[in-house]
N, CA and C atoms as an extended XYZ file, in Angstrom:
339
Properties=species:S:1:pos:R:3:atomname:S:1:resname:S:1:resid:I:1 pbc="F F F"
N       -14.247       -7.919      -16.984 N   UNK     1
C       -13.330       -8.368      -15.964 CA  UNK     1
C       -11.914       -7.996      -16.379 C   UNK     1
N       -11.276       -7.497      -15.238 N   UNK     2
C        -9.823       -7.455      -15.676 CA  UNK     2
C        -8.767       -7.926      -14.598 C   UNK     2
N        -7.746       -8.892      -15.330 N   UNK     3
C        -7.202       -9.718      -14.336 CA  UNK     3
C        -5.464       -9.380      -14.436 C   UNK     3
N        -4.735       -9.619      -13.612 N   UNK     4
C        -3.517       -9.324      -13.410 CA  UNK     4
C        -2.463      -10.339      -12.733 C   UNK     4
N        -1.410      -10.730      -13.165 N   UNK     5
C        -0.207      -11.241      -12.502 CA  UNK     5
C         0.336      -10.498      -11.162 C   UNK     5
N         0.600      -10.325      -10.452 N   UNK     6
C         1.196       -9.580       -9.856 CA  UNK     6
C         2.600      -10.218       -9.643 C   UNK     6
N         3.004      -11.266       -9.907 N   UNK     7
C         4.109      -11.599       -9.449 CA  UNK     7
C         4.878      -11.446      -10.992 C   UNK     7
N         4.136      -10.928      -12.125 N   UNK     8
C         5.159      -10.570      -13.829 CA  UNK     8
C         4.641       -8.903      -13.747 C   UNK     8
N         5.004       -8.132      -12.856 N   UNK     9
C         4.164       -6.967      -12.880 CA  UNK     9
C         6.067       -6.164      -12.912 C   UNK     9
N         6.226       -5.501      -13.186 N   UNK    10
C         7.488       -4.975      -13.304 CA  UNK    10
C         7.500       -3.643      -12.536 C   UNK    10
N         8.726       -3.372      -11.115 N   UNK    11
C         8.365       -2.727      -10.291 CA  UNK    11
C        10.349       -1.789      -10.173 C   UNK    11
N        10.390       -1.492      -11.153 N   UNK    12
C        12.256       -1.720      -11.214 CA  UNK    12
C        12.714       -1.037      -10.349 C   UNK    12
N        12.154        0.603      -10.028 N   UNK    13
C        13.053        0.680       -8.803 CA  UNK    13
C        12.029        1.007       -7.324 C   UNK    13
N        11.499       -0.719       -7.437 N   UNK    14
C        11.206       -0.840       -6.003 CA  UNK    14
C        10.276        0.085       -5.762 C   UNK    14
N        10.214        1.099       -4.298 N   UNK    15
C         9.195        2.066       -4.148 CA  UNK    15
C         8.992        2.578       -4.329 C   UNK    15
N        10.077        3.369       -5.378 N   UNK    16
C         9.613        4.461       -6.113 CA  UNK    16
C         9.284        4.399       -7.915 C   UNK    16
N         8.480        3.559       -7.871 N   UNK    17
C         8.036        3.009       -9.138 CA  UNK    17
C         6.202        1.773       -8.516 C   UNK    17
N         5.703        2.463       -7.683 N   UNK    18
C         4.580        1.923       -7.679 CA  UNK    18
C         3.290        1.673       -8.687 C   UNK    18
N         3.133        0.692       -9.030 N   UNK    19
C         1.941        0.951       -9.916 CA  UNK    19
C         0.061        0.880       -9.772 C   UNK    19
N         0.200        1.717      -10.494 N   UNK    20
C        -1.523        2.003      -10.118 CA  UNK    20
C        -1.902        0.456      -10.947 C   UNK    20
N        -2.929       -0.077      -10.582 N   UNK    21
C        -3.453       -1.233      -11.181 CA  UNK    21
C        -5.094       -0.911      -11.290 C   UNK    21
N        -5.538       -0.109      -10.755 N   UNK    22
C        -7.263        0.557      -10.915 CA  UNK    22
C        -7.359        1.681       -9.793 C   UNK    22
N        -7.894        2.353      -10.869 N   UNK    23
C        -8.519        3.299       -9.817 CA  UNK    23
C        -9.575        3.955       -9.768 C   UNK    23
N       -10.399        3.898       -9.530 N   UNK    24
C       -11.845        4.615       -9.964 CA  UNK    24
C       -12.660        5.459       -7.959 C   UNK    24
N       -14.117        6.017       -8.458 N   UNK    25
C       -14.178        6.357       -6.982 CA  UNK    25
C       -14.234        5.300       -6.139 C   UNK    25
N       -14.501        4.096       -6.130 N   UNK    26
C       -14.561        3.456       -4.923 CA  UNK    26
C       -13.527        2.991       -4.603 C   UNK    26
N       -12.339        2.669       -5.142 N   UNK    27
C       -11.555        2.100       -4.125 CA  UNK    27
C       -10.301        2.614       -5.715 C   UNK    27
N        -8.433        2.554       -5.009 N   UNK    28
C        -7.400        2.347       -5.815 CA  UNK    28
C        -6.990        1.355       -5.473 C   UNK    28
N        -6.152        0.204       -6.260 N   UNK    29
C        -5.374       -0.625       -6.073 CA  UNK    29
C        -3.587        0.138       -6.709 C   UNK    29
N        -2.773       -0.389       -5.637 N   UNK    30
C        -1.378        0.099       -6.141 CA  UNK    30
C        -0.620       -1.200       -5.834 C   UNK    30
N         0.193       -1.203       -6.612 N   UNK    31
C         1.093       -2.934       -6.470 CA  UNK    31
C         2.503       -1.982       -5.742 C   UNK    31
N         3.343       -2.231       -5.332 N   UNK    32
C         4.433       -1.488       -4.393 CA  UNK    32
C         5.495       -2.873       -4.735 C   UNK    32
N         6.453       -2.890       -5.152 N   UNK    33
C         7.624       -3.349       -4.973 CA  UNK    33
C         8.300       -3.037       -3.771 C   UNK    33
N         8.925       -3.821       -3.091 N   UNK    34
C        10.225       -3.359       -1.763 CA  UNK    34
C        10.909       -3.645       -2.032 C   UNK    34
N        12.735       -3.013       -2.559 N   UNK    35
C        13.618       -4.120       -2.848 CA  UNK    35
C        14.104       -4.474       -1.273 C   UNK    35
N        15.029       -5.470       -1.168 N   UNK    36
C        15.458       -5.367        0.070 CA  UNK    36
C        16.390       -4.039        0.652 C   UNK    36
N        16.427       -3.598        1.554 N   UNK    37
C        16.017       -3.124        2.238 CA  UNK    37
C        15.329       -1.583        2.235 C   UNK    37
N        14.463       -1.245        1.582 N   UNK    38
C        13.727       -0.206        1.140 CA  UNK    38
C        12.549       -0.470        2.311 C   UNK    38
N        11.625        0.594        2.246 N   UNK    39
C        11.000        0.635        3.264 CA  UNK    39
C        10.024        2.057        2.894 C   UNK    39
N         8.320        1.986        3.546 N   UNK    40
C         7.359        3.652        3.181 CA  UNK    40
C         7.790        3.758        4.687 C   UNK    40
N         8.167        4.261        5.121 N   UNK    41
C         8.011        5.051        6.500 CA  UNK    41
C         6.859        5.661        6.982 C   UNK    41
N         7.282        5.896        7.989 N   UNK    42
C         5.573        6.548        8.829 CA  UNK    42
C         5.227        7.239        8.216 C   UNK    42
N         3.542        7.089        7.419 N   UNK    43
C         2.990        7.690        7.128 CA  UNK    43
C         2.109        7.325        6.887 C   UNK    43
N         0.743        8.300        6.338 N   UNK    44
C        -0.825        8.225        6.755 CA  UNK    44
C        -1.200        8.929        5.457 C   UNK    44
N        -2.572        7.970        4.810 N   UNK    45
C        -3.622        8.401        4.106 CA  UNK    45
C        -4.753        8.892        4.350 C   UNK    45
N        -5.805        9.573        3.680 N   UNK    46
C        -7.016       10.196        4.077 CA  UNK    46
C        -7.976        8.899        4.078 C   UNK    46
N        -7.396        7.853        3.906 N   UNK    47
C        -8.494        6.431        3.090 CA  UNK    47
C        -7.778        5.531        3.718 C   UNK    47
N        -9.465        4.536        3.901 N   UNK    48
C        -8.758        3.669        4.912 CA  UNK    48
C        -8.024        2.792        3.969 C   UNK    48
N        -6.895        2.232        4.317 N   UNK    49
C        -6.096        1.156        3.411 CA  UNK    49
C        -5.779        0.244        3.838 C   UNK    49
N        -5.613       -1.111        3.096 N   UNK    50
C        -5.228       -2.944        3.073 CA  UNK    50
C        -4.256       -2.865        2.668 C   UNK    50
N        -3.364       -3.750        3.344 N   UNK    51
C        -2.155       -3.820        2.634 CA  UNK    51
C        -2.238       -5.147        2.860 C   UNK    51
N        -1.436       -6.290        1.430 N   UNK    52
C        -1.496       -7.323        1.102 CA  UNK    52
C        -0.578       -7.768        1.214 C   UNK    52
N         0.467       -8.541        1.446 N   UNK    53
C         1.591       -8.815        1.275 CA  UNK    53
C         1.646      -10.325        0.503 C   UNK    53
N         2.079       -9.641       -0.694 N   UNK    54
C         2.107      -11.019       -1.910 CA  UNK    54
C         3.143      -12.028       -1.968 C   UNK    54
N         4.813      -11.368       -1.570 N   UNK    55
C         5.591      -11.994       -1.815 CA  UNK    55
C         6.373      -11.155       -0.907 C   UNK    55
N         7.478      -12.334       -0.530 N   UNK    56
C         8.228      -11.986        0.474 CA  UNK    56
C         7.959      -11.907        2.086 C   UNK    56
N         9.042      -10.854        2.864 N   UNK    57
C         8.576      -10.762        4.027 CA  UNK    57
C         8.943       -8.840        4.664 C   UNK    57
N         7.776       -8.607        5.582 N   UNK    58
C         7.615       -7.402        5.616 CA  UNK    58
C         7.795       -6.934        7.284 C   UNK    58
N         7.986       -6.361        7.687 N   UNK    59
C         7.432       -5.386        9.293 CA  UNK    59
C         6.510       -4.575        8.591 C   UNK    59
N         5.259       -4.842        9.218 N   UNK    60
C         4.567       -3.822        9.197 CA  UNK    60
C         4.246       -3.008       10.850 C   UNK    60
N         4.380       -1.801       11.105 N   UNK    61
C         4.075       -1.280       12.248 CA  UNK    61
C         2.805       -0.064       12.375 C   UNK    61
N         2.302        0.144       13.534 N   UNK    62
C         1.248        0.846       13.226 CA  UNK    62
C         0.728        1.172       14.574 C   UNK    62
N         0.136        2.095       15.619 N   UNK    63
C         0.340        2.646       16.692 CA  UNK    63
C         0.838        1.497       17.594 C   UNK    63
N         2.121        1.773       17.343 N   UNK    64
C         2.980        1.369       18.711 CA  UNK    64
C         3.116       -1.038       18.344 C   UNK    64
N         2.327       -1.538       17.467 N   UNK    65
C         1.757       -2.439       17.494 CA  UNK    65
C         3.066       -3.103       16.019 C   UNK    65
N         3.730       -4.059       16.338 N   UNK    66
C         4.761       -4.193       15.117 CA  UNK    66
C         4.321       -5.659       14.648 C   UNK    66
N         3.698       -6.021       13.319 N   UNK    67
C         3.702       -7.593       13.185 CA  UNK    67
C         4.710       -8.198       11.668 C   UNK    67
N         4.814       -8.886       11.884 N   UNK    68
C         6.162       -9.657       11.103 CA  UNK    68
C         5.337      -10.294        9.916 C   UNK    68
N         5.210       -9.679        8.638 N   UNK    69
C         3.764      -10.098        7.578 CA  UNK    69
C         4.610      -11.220        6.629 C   UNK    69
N         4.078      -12.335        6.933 N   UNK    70
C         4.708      -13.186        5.502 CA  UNK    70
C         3.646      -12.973        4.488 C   UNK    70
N         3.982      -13.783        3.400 N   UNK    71
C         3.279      -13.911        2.067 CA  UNK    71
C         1.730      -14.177        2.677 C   UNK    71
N         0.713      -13.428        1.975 N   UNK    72
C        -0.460      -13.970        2.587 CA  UNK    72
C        -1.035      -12.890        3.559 C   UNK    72
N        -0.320      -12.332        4.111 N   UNK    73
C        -0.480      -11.191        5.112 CA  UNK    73
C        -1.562       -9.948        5.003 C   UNK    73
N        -2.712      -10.140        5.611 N   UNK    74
C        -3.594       -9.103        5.451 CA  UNK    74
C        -3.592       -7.791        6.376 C   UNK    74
N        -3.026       -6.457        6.289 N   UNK    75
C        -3.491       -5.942        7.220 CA  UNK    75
C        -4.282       -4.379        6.621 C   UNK    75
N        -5.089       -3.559        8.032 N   UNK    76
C        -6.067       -3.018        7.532 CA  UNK    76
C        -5.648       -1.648        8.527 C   UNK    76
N        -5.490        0.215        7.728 N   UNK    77
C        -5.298        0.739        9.191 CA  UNK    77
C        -6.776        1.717        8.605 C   UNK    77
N        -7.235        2.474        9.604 N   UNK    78
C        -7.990        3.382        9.733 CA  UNK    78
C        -7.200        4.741        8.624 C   UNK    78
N        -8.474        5.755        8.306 N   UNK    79
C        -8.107        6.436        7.641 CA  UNK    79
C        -7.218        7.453        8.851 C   UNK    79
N        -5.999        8.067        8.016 N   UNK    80
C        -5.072        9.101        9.066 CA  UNK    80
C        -4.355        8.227        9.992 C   UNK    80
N        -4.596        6.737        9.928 N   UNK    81
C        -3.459        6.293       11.044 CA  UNK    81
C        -2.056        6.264       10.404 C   UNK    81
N        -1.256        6.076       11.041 N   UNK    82
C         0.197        6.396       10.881 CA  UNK    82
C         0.499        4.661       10.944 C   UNK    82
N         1.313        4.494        9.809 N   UNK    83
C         1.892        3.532        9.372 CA  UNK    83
C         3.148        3.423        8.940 C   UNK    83
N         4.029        1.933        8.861 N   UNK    84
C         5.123        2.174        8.455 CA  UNK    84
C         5.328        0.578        7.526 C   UNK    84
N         6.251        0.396        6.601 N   UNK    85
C         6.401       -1.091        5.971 CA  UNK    85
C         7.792       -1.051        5.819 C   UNK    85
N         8.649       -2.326        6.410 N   UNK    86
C         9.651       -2.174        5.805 CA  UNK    86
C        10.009       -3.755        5.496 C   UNK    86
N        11.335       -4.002        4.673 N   UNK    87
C        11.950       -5.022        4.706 CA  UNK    87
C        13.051       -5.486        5.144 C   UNK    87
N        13.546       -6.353        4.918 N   UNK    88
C        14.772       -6.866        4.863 CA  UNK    88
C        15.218       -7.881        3.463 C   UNK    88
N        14.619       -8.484        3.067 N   UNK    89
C        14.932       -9.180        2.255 CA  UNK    89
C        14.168       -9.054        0.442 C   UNK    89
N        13.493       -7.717        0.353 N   UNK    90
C        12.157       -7.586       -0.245 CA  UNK    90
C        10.874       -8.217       -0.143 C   UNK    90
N        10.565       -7.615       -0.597 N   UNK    91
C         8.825       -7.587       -0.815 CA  UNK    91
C         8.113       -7.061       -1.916 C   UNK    91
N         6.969       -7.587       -2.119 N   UNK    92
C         5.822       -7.189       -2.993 CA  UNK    92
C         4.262       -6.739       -2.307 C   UNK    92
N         4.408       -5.681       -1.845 N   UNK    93
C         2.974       -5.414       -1.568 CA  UNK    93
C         1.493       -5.041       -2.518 C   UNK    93
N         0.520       -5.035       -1.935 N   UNK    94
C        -0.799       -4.935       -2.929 CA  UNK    94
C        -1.589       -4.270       -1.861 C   UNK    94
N        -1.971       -2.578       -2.039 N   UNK    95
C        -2.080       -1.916       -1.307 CA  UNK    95
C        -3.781       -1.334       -1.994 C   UNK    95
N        -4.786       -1.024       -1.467 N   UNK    96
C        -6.081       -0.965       -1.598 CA  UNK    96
C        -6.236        0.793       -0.638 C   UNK    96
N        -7.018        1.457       -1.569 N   UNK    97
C        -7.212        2.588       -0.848 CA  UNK    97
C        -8.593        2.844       -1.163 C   UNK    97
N        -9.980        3.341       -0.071 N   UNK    98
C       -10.765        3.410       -0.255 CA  UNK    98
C       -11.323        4.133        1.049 C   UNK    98
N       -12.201        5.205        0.367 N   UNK    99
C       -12.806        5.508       -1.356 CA  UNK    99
C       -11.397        5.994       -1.950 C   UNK    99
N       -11.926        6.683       -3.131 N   UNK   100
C       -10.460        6.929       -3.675 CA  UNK   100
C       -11.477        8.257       -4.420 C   UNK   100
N       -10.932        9.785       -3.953 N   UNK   101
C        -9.825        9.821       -3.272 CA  UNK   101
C       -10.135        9.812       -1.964 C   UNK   101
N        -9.884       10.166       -0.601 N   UNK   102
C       -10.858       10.626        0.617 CA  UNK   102
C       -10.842       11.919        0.723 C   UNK   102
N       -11.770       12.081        1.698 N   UNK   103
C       -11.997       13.682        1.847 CA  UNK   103
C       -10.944       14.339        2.292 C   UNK   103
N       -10.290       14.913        2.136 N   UNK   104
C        -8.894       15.649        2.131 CA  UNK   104
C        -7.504       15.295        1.408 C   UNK   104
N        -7.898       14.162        0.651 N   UNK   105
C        -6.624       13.870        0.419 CA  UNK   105
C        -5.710       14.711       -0.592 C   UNK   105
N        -6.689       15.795       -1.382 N   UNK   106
C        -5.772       16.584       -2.006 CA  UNK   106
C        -6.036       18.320       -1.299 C   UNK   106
N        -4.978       18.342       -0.425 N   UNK   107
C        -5.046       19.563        0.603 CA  UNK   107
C        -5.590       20.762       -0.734 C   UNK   107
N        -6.463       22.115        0.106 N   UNK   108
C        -7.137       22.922       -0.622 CA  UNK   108
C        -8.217       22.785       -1.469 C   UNK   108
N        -8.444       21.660       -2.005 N   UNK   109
C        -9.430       21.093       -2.983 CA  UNK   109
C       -10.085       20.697       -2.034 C   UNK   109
N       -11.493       20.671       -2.755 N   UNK   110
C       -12.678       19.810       -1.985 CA  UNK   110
C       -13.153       18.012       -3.742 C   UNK   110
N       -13.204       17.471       -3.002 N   UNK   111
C       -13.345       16.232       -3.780 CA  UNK   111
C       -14.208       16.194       -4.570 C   UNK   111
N       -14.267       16.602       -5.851 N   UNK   112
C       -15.407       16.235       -7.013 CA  UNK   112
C       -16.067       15.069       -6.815 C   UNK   112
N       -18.316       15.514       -7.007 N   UNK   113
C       -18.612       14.657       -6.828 CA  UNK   113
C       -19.232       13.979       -8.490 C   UNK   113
């Protein structure tokens, strides 16, 4: 078993300092810092992904559909849907990708089985 804090997890500059927390073929976990007002913009994975929202408060948006995620916040998009997260005040997300990797996700390569 392996267990984790996420709220003593050290994320210093925010989104661009995400950390991998597991990753194997079935699924990645990534912990995402937001400082306030940082934000992933529209964009899309090959895998379907959860996003958690641990701490803080978030917009999450996603075709056309915008919900306001407090702490606790589960949401789920299809693989290739177009997504966006942002803040205002920060956040801590806990982001799940699965399988890991998906079928295309590294353009030109085909996915080792």
């Amino acid at each position: 078993m392996q267990t984790w804090n996420l709220n003593e997890i050290a994320t210093p500059d925010g989104s661009r300092s995400p950390v991998v927390l597991e990753s194997a073929d079935e699924a990645r976990s990534v912990l995402i810092g937001l400082h306030p007002g940082q934000s992933l913009g529209n964009h899309q994975v090959k895998e379907r992904a959860w996003i958690v929202v641990v701490d803080g408060d978030a917009t999450i948006e996603a075709a056309g559909e915008r919900v306001a995620a407090t702490r606790g916040t589960l949401a789920t998009f299809a693989p290739d849907e177009v997504h966006s997260v942002t803040t205002v005040g920060g956040a801590r997300i806990l982001l799940f990708l699965a399988p890991w990797p998906g079928e295309g996700h590294y353009r030109g390569e085909e996915r080792s089985l």
